[in-house]
Every structure is written in structure tokens, then in C-alpha cells.
C-alpha positions in Angstrom: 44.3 61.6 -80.1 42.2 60.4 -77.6 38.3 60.9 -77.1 39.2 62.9 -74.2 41.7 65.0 -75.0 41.9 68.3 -75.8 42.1 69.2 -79.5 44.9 70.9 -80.2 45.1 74.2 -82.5 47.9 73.3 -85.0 47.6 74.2 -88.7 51.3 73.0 -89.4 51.2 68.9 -89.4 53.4 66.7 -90.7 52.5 64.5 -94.0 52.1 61.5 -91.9 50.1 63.1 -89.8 48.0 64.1 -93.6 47.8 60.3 -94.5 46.8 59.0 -91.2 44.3 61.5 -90.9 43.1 60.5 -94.4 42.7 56.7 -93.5 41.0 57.3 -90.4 38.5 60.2 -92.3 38.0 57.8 -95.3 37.6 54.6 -93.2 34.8 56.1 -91.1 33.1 57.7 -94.0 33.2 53.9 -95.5 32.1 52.7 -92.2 29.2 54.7 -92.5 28.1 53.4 -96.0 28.4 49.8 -94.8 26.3 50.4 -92.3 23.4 52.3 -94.0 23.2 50.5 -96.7 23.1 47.0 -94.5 20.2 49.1 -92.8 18.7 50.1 -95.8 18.8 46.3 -96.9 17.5 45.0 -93.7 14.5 46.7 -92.9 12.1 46.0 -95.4 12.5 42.6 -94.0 12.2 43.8 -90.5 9.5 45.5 -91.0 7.9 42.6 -92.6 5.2 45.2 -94.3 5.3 47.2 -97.2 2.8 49.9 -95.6 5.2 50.2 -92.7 7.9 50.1 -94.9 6.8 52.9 -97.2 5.4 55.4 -94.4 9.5 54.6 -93.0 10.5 55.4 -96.2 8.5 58.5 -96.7 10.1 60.4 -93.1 13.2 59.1 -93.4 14.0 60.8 -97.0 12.4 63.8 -96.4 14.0 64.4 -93.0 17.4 63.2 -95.0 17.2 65.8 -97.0 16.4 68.6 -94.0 18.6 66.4 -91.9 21.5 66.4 -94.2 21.7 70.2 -95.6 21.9 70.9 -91.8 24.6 68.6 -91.0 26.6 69.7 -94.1 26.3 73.1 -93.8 26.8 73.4 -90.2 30.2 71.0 -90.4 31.6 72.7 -93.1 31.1 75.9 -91.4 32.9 75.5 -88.2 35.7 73.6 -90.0 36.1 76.2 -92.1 36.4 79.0 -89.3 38.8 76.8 -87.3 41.1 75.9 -89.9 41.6 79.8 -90.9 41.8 80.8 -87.0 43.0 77.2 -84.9 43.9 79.6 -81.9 40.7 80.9 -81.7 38.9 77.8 -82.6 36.5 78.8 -79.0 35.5 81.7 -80.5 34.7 80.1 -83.8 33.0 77.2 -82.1 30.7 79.9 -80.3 29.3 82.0 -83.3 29.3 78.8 -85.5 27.3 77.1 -82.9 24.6 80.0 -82.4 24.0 80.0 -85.8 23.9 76.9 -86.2 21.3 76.4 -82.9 19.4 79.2 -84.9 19.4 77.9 -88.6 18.0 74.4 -87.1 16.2 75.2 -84.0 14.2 77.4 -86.2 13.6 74.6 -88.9 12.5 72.2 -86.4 10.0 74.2 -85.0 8.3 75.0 -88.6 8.5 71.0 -88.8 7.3 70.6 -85.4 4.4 73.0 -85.4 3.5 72.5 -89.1 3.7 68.4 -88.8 -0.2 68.2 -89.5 -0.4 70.4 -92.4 3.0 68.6 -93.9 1.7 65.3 -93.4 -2.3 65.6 -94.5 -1.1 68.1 -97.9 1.9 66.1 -99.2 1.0 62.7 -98.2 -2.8 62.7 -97.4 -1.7 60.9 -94.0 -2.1 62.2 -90.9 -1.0 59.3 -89.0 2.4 60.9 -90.1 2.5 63.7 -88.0 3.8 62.5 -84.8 6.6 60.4 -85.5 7.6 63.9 -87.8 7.3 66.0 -84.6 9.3 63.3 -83.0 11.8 62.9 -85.6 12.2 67.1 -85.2 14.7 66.1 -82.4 17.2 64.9 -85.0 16.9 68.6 -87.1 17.5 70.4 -83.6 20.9 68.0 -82.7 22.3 68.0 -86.0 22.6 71.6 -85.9 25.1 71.6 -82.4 26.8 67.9 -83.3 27.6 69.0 -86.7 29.2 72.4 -85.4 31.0 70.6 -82.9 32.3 67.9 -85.0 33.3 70.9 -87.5 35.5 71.9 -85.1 37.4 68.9 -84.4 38.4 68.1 -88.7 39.1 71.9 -88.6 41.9 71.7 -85.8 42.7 68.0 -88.1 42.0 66.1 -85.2 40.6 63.4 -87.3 40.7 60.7 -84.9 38.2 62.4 -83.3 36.1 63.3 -85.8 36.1 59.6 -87.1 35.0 57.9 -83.7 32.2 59.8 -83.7 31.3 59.3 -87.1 31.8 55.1 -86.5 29.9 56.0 -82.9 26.8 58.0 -84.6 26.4 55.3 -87.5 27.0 51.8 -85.6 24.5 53.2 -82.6 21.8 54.7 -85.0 22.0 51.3 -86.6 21.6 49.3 -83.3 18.7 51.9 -82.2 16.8 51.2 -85.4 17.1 47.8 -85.6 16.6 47.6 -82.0 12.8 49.3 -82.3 11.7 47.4 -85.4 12.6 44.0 -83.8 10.1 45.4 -80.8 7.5 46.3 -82.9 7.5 49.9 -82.3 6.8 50.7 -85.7 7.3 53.9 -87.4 7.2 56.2 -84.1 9.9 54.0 -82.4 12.3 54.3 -85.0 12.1 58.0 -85.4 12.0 58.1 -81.4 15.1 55.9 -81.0 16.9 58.5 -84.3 16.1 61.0 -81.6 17.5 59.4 -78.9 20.4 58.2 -80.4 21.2 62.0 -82.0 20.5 63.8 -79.2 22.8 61.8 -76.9 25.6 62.0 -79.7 25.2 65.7 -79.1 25.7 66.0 -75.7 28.7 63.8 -76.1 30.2 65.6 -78.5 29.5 68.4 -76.3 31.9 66.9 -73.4 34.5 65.3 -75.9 34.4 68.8 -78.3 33.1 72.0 -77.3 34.0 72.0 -73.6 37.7 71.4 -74.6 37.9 74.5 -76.7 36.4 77.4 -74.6 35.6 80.7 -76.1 38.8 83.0 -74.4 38.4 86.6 -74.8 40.9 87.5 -77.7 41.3 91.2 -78.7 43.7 90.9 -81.6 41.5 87.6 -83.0 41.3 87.3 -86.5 38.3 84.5 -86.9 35.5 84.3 -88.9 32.8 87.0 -88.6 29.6 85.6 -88.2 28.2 87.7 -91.7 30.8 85.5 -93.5 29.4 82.6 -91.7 26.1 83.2 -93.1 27.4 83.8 -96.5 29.3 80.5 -96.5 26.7 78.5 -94.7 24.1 79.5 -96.7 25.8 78.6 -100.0 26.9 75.4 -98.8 23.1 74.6 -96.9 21.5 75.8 -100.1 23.4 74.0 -103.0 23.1 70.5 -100.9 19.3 71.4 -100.6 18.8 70.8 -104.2 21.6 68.3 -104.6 19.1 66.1 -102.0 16.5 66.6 -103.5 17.2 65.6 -106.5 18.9 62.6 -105.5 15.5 62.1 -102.8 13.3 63.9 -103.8 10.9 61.2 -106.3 10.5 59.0 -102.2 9.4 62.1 -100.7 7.0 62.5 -102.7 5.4 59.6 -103.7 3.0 58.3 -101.1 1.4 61.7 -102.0 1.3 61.8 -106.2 0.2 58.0 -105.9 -2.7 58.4 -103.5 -5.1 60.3 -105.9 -4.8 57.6 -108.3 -5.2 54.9 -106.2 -8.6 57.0 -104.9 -10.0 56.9 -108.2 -8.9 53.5 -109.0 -10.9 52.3 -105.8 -13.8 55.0 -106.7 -13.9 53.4 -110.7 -14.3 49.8 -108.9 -17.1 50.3 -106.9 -14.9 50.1 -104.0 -16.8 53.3 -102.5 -20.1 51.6 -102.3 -18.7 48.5 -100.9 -17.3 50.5 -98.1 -20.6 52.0 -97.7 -22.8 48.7 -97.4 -19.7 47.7 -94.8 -20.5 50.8 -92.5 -23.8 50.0 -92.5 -23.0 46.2 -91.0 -20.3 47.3 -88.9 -20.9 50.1 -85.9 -18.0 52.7 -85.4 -16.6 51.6 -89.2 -13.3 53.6 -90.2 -12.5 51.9 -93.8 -13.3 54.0 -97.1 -11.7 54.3 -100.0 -9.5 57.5 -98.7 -7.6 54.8 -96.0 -7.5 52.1 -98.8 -5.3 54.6 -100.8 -3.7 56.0 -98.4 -2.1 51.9 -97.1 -1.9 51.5 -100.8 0.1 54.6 -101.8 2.3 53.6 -98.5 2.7 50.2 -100.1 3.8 51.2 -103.5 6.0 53.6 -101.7 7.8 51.3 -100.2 8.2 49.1 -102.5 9.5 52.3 -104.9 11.9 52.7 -102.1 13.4 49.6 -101.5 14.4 49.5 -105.6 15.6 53.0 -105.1 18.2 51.9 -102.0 19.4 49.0 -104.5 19.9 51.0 -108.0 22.1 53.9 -105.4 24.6 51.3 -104.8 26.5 52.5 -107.7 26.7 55.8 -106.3 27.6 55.2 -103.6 31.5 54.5 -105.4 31.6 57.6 -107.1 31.6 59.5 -103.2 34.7 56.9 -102.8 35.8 59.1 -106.2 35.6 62.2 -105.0 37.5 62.0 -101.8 40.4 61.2 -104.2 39.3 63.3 -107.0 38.4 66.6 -105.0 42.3 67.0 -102.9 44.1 66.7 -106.9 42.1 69.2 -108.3 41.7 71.6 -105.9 45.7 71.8 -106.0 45.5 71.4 -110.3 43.5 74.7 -110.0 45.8 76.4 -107.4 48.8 75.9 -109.4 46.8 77.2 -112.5 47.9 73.8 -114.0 45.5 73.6 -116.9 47.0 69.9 -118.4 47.2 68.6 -115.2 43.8 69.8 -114.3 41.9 68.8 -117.6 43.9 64.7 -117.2 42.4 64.8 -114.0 39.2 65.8 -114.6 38.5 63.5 -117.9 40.4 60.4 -116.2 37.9 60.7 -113.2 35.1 60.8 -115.9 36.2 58.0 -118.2 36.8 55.6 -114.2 33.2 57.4 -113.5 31.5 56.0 -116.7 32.9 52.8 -117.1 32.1 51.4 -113.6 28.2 53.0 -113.3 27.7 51.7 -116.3 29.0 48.7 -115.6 27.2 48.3 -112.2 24.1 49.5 -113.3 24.1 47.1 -116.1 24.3 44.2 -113.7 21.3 45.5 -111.6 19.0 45.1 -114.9 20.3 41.7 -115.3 19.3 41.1 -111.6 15.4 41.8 -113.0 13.2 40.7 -109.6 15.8 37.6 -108.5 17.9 40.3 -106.5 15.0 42.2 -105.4 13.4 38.9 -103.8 16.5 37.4 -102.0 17.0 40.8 -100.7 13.1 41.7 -99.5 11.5 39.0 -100.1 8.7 38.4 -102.4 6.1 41.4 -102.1 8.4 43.3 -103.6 9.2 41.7 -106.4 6.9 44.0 -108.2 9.3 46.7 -108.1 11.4 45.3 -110.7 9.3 47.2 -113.4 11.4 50.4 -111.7 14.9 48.8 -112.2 15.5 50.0 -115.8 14.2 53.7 -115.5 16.1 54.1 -112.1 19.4 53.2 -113.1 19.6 55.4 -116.1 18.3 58.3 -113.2 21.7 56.6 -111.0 24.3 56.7 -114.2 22.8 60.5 -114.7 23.1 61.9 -110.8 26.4 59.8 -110.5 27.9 62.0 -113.4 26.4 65.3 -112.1 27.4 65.0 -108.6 30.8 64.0 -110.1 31.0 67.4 -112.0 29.1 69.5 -109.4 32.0 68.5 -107.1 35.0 69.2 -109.5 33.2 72.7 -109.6 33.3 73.2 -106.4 37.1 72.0 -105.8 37.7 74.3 -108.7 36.5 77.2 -106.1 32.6 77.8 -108.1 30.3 76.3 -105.5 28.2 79.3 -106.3 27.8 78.3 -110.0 27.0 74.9 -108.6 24.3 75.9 -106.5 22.4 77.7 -109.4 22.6 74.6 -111.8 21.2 72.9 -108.5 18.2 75.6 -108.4 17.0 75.1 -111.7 17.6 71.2 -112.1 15.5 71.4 -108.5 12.9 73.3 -109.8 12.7 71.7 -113.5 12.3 68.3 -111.7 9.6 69.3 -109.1 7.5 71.0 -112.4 8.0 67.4 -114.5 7.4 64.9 -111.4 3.8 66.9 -110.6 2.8 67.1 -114.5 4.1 64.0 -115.5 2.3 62.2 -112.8 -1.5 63.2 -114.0 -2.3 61.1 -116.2 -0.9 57.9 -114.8 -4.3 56.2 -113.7 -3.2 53.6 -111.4 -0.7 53.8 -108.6 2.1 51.4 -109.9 1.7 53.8 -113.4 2.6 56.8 -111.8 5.1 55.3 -109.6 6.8 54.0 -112.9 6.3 57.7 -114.3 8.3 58.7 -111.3 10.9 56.0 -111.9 11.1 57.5 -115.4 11.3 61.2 -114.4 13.9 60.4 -111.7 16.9 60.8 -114.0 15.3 64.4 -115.5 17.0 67.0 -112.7 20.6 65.2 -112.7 20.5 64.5 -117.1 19.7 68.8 -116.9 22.6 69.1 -113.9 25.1 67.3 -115.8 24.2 68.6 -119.4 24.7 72.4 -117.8 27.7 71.5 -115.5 29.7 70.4 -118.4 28.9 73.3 -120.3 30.2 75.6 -117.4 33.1 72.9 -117.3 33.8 73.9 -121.1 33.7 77.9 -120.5 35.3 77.7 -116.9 38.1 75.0 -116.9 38.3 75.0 -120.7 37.8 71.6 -120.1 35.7 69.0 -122.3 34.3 66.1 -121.4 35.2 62.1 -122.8 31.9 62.3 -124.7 32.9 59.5 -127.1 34.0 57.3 -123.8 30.8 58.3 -122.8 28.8 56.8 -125.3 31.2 53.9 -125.3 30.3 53.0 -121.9 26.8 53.4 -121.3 25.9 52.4 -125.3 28.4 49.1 -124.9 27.5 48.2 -121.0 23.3 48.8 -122.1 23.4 47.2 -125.1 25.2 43.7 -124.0 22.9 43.6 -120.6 19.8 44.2 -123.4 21.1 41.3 -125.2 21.7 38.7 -122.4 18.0 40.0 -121.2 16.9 38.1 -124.3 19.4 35.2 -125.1 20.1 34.3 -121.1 15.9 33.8 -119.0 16.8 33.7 -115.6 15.3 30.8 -113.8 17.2 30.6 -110.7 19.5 32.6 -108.3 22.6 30.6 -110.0 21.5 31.9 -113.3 21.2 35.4 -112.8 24.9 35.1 -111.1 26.1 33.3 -114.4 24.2 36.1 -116.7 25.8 39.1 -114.7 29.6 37.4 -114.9 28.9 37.0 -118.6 27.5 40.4 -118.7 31.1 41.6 -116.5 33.2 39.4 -119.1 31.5 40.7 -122.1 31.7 44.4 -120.9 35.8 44.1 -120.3 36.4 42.6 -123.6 34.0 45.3 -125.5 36.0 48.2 -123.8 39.5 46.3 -124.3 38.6 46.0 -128.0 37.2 49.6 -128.5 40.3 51.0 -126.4 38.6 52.4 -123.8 39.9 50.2 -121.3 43.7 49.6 -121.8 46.5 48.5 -119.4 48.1 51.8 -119.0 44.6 52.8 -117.4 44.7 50.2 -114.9 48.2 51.0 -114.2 47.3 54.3 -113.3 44.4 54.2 -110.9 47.1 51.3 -109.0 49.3 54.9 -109.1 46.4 57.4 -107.7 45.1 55.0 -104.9 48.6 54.6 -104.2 50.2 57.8 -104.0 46.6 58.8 -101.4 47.5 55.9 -99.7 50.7 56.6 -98.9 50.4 60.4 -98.2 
């Protein structure tokens, strides 16, 4: 279908119609790793400052995880409704849309109006308040765009709903790249997010909602909006925690470090240096409260840029689960209990086996990767590679089995293991913190406690998996993988030094080598299992 056109309410489509729609839903979602992660890459480069860096860092994952529960729970919503009612798809459009518009307006006035507070309590930065009451532009379209775009995967016009997602990602990419180039710093990039956002929503607006007007319909069966609610506000509220978790450690870092870099200064002397420089220079702003403040913005951003890198791995398993989530939700239909429990312990073992492979490879990378990528200030970050890929290999696996939950139809059981891994992990990350006494300790600390909420979420989720599905998990597999992949990268840490870009490449294809032979020797890697994820891919593939 064309951008233009209007989207048609079918529910019956042909199977071609199913794979093509598949390929163009997958291809964009891809598209729009590429590009973030290019992004992510690129701009502590561009910014050519850690301080900017870090105060980027700092908005940009705490409006991701606002930004994101929105989008998620708004999308889903409206798909939802117009995939049960495609002949009424205006109607749906026009209660999912108002509560939507309500849902986000409302947060992005709280943001808006509470910026100040926000920015001086959980970061001890001020300066951060206006590009946050800029950035509030993004909460406010997200809510409509999502709706909108909702609509269009719920009538499976998929075209559709991929150009927009290739659009969105290749112009927010420009528009950020575009700002930093200029030197507009922080503010320009959260104005140009907002620029970029809000005119995606008022095309989607021409393309979308125009085309499916809201016609009077006495005998409509759609959605009511208290369903909505119900369904939104599971959805919104189990992604909260899920971002958190996964964000949550950035968001909060500038302000857990700056105390500690306060009373490192303080210890120093630094505060009576600052005072025999006011008293030498007239209208003097420096004291030790601005030093920590650049300084927790620093180690932020270097925290962040090792946090983008050690994701990577992730980022396959959400390739995973759009192949993963279609199988099982039918398993579970069909009350297919073998099928379901082969599917769910093949996905694991694949799961396993290449985050622990990946993240093994980071380690081996030590500060080569992080320099070629960066460049050398942040170097220094390497000390966080070890910690955060344990806390990758541990979300990995319990956003795995939080989202065969959920195809399994218990997203509310989901939700609550969210809550208290949330909750757990906000409690550790404040106390654990204290008694770090220098910045780059309690940044490690947080490195450390990064893999505490998803180690609880997966520990609980396959206990539910257990009682629920009857299901266990591969734990031998398990312990193959990550003791086998961690204990060959702990060896080559010792017998290979890395001196050179060309060494670390020959110590991580030993490490890859190494790995494959271990796993063919133990049997946990055989041909049969190669042969059958050639079968899976296919058979989605060809669909």
C-alpha cells in the first residue's frame, strides 16, 4: 500500500500477504537498530566532550524510558482495538487517540512544569531543565503518532506502518547529528527530537487518521474505552519497569555520583581553592558544587557510552523474539504442551549460547574497542565492561522469559515480577552507592548492581515458567554456556596481553574458536541444532 492510501479494514489476508507483511515489519524494526545504535556510536565523538556527552546521556534515557512506555502502550492499544473491530477502526482510532492525548499530554505537563525540581533533586543540575521542558514535545507526540501508527499494523497495513518506522528513525538520526555538528549542544538535540516527532505526527495524521474517520455506527462492536484503560495500563505499566531496569543505572547516575565527587573535592582542599579564586576573580561562579556536578556529567557519560556497547548483545535476542513470540503464542493456543516446552528451551539454549558468546568477546575487547569507538577519554570506562555484561547476559534472559509469558497470554504476571525486580533494584542502586567514596567507585558499584533487577526477573520468571507452562528451563546448558564462554575469555585475558587493535581481533577469533569447540565437545552445540534454526528462520521466511 501506498503512503497515501486509505487503509483498508480486512482481517482475512492471504499468507503472502502474512510474510510480506513480516519482512517489511522486521526489516524496519532492524532498520531502526542500525540506526540507533550507529547514533549511539557516533555521538560521543560528535560531541567531542564527555560533560556534554553525559548530560545527553542523562535526558535521553530517562525520557527513553517515559518516551517508550508511551509509545508502547499507546500502539499496542489501537492495534489491538482495530484488529478486533477493522470496520470500525474510526471509532477505535478516536477513543484510542483521546486517551492516548490524555495519558501523555498529562505526563508532559508534570515533566514540563516539574523540569526544575526533576533536574536540581535527581541530578543536582539545573542547567537540565530546559532542554527537559523542550524534550516534553516528544512525550506529547508520541502519544497521537503511536495511536495512529497502532492503527495502521491493526488493519495489517504494514507497509505503512514500516515507512514510518524507516521515516521516524533515518530523520531523528539526520536531526541529531545535524544539531551536534552545529554546536547546539544538548538543547539542540532535544529541540530538533521535538521537531522531528512532532512533524512525524502530523504526518501520520494526514497518511493515518484522516483516512479512517470516526462514522457513526449503532450496531459497532469496538473496544470500549474502560477496556482500553485496562489494556493500556498493563501494557504502559509492565514496560515501565522493563525500562527501567534495562535504563534505569544512566538515569540515575549523574545524580548518585555527584555527592561523592563533592566530598572528594571538599577532602582535597578543592573548597578553599575555590574560595581564594573568588576573591581574585569579580563575578566568580566555580565552587566545588559545579566541579562535581561537570564531573558526575563526565563519568556519566563515559558510564554511558560502555552501557550502549555491552547492549549490543541484546539487541539479538529482540531479533529472537519476533520469531519466538508468533510459535508460542500458537503452542499455547493449541494447548500443545511438547511443542510449547521444545520451543521455549530451544529459544533458551540459542539465547545462552550467543550472549554469552558475545558478551565474552566484549571483555576480551578491555579498553581497545572502547577507544577506536570514542576515542581515548573514555578509555576509562573499561573498568565497567565485566560487571555490565553479566547485567546484559541477565536482562537478555529475563526479557527472553518475560516475553514468552506474555505470548503465553500472562502479561499481568509479567508486570508484577517487573514491580518488584523495579523496586528491589532502585532500594540496592541507592544503598549500594553510599559508601563508594569517589565518583568512578560508585559508578563501578552501579555497573555491579546493574545485573540485580533482571538476575531477580529471571530467577522469578522461570519459577512462574515451572508452575505455569510446566516448563523448565536448560539450566545445565545454562551453566555450560556462560561457565565455558567466561572461563576461556578469563583465560585468554591472561595468556593473550593485547597490545594492538590486530591483537585484540586475534584474541576474540581464538576466544570464538575456542567457545565452538568447548560447546561441540560438551554437546551443547551439535549439527542437528544448526540444522534446525536454518528450519525456523526458514519456515518465517517463507510464511
Amino acid at each position: 500500500m501506498e503512503s497515501g492510501e486509505e487503509p483498508k479494514p480486512e482481517s482475512d489476508v492471504s499468507d503472502g500477504h502474512i510474510g510480506r507483511g513480516f519482512l517489511w515489519i522486521t526489516g524496519a524494526k532492524l532498520w531502526f537498530l542500525v540506526t540507533a545504535t550507529l547514533l549511539n556510536i557516533a555521538l560521543p565523538r560528535l560531541f567531542g566532550d564527555t560533560q556534554l556527552y553525559g548530560d545527553y546521556q542523562t535526558l535521553a534515557r530517562f525520557l527513553a524510558v517515559l518516551s517508550m512506555v508511551i509509545l508502547t502502550g499507546s500502539l499496542q492499544t489501537s492495534s489491538k482495538g482495530a484488529s478486533e473491530s477493522p470496520a470500525d477502526a474510526g471509532l477505535v482510532r478516536r477513543r484510542a487517540q483521546s486517551l492516548a492525548l490524555t495519558v501523555s499530554g498529562s505526563l508532559a505537563l508534570v515533566v514540563f512544569l516539574g523540569a526544575d525540581l526533576i533536574a536540581g533533586w535527581l541530578w543536582h543540575d539545573g542547567s537540565l531543565a530546559l532542554p527537559l521542558r523542550i524534550a516534553t514535545g516528544v512525550l506529547l507526540g508520541y502519544g497521537l503518532y503511536a495511536t495512529w501508527i497502532g492503527i495502521a499494523n491493526g488493519l495489517e497495513n504494514y507497509r505503512t506502518q514500516a515507512m514510518f518506522d524507516i521515516g521516524f528513525a533515518t530523520l531523528k538520526t539526520a536531526g541529531i547529528v545535524t544539531a551536534v555538528i552545529l554546536g547546539l549542544g544538548v538543547i539542540g538535540v532535544f529541540a530538533m527530537f521535538t521537531t522531528v516527532t512532532l512533524l512525524m505526527t502530523c504526518v501520520a495524521f494526514l497518511v493515518i487518521a484522516r483516512k479512517t474517520p470516526a462514522r457513526p455506527n449503532p450496531d459497532a462492536n469496538v473496544m470500549d474505552t474502560r477496556r482500553m484503560i485496562r489494556f493500556m495500563a498493563g501494557v504502559m505499566g509492565f514496560n515501565l519497569t522493563l525500562y527501567f531496569i534495562l535504563q534505569g543505572d544512566v538515569v540515575l547516575l549523574k545524580g548518585l555520583v555527584h555527592g561523592a565527587g563533592a566530598n572528594t573535592l571538599e577532602a582535597a582542599g578543592a573548597g578553599l581553592g575555590m574560595n581564594l579564586l573568588h576573591g581574585t576573580m569579580e563575578n566568580a561562579t566555580l565552587s566545588t558544587d559545579h566541579l562535581a556536578r561537570d564531573g558526575a556529567s563526565s563519568v556519566t557519560g563515559i558510564y554511558g557510552a560502555v552501557r550502549i556497547i555491552t547492549m549490543l548483545p541484546y539487541q539479538a535476542i529482540i531479533s529472537l523474539t519476533f520469531v519466538i513470540f508468533p510459535l508460542l503464542s500458537a503452542a499455547t493456543f493449541q494447548e500443545d504442551q511438547k511443542k510449547t516446552e521444545r520451543t521455549i528451551t530451544g529459544a533458551l539454549r540459542f539465547a545462552i549460547l550467543l550472549v554469552a558468546s558475545l558478551c565474552g568477546a566484549l571483555v576480551l575487547t578491555e579498553d581497545i574497542l572502547l577507544r577506536i569507538l570514542f576515542g581515548a577519554p573514555y578509555a576509562a570506562g573499561a573498568i565497567f565492561l565485566i560487571p555490565m555484561v553479566f547485567g546484559t547476559l541477565a536482562f537478555a534472559l529475563y526479557f527472553l522469559l518475560t516475553s514468552i509469558l506474555t505470548a503465553a497470554g500472562h502479561p499481568g504476571k509479567t508486570f508484577f515480577v517487573g514491580l518488584v525486580c523495579a523496586v528491589t533494584y532502585v532500594v540496592l542502586l541507592m544503598i549500594g552507592t553510599r559508601n563508594a567514596t569517589t565518583p568512578f567507585d560508585r559508578a563501578t558499584v552501579a555497573a555491579w548492581l546493574s545485573m540485580a533487577g533482571p538476575l531477580l526477573g529471571f530467577i522469578l520468571s522461570s519459577i512462574l515458567l515451572a508452575r505455569i507452562l510446566s516448563v523448565r528451563l536448560p539450566w545445565l546448558s545454562l551453566i555450560r554456556g556462560v561457565v565455558g564462554a567466561g572461563g576461556i575469555a578469563f583465560a585468554l585475558l591472561h595468556l593473550m596481553p593485547v597490545t594492538s587493535i590486530l591483537t585484540a581481533l586475534l584474541r576474540v577469533l581464538v576466544f570464538f574458536a575456542c567457545v565452538l569447540i568447548a560447546w561441540f565437545v560438551s554437546r551443547e552445540l551439535t549439527g542437528d541444532d544448526a540444522r534446525s534454526i536454518a528450519r525456523l528462520l526458514g519456515r518465517r521466511g517463507n510464511r
